[in-house]
C-alpha positions in Angstrom: -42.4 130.1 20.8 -40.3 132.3 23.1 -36.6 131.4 23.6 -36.0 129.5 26.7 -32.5 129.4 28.5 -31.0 126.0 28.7 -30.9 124.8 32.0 -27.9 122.5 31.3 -24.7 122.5 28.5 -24.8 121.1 25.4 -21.3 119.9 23.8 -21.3 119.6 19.8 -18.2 117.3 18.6 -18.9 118.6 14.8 -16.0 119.3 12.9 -17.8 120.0 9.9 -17.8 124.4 9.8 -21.1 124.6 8.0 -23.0 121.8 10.0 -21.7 123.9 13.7 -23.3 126.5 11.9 -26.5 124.6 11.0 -26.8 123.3 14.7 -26.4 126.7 16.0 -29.2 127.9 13.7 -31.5 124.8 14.7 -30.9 125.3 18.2 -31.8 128.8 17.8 -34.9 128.2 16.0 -35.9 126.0 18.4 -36.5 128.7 21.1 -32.9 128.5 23.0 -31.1 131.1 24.0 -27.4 129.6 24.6 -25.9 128.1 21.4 -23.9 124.8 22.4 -20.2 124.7 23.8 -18.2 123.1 20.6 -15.7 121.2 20.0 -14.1 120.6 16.4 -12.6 117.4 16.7 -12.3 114.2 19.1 -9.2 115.3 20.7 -10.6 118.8 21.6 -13.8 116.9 23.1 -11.7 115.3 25.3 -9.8 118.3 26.1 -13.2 120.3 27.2 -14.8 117.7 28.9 -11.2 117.3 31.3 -11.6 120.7 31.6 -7.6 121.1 30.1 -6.2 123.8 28.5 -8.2 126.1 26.8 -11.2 124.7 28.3 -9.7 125.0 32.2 -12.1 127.6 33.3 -15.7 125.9 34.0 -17.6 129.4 34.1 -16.7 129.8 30.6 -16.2 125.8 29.8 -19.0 124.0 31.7 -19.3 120.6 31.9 -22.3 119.1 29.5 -25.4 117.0 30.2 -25.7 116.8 26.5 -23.1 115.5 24.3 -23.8 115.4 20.5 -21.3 113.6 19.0 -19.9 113.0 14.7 -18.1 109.9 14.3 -16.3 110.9 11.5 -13.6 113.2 13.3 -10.1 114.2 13.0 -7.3 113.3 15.0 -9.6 110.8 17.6 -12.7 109.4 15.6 -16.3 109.9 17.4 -16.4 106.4 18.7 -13.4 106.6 20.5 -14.7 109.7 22.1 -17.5 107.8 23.1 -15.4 105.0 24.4 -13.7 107.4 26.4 -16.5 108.7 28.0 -18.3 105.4 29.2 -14.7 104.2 30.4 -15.2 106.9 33.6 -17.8 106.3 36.2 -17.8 109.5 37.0 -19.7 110.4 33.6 -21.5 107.4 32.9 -25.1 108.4 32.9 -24.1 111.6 30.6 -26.2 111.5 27.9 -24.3 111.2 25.1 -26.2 111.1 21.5 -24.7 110.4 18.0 -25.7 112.7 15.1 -23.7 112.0 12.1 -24.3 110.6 8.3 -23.2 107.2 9.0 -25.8 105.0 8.2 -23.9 101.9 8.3 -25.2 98.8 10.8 -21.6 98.4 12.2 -21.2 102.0 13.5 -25.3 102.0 14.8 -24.3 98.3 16.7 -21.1 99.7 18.2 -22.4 102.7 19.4 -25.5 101.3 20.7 -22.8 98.4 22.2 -20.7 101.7 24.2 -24.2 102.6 25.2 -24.8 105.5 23.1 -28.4 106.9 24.3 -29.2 107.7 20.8 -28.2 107.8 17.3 -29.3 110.1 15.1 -28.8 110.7 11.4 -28.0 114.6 9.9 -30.7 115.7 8.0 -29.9 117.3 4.4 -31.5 120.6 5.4 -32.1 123.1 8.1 -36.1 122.7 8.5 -35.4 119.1 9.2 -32.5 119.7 11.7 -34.3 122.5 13.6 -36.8 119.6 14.0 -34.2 117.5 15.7 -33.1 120.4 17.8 -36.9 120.8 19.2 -37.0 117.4 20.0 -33.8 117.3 21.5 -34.6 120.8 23.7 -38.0 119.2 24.6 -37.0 115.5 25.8 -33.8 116.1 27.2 -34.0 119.4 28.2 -37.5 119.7 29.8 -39.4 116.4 30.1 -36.4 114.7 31.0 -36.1 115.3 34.4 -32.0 115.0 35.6 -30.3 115.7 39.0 -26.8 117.1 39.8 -24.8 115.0 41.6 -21.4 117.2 42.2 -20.3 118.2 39.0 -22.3 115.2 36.7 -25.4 115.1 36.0 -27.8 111.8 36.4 -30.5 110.4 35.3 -32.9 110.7 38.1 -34.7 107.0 38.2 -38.4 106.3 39.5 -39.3 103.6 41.9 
């Protein structure tokens, strides 16, 4: 499979050093060229997507189609970040999905309730993940078909 460039940015909220490290390695196995933007906990997620700080410069920072989100975070838990998210119009159709090792039904309601678009559990090792990865790259990153709309991007709906 030859590497494809991604065609929009993926943020990782994975605080987790070896798990960043995994994801990078999945999503390079997968066949794509540009590892994701990351952020290492919730607070810094919320920093990049603002585009404050450290992540003030877009051309460097860019703002994500793709969110992959932990729920177990320091400093501002993964669920909060996802609150956060859905509580701004302006970013309401970014896809936001949860990877994380949380298998309990009350974290699966609530983020399906704050309209998480998926929730997916960590796999315990790398062949498994770079699976995800593929599937991510292929459904949301070429079947899915999105449109910019200034500096969001939307799910393009048929009628």
């Amino acid at each position: 499979m030859s590497p494809i460039a991604l065609k929009s940015t993926i943020l990782l909220v994975e605080d987790e050093p070896d798990d960043v490290f995994f994801m990078k390695l999945a999503f390079k196995r997968a066949g794509l060229i540009e590892p994701p933007h990351v952020a290492r906990d919730g607070h810094e997620a919320i920093a990049y997507l603002n585009g404050e700080g450290d992540f003030a410069d877009r051309s460097l920072h860019p703002l994500p189609s793709l969110v992959l989100l932990d729920l177990k975070l320091p400093r501002i838990m993964g669920m909060e970040v996802l609150k956060w998210i859905r509580a701004r119009p302006e970013w309401d159709l970014m896809v936001v999905i949860i990877l994380t090792s949380s298998q309990q039904a009350k974290d699966i309601r609530e983020a399906c309730a704050l309209r998480a678009n998926s929730y997916l559990l960590k796999p315990s090792n790398p062949d498994d993940l770079a699976a995800i990865a593929d599937l991510l790259k292929r459904y949301w990153l070429t079947l899915n078909q999105p449109t910019a709309t200034g500096n969001v991007w939307s799910v393009a709906l048929a009628r």
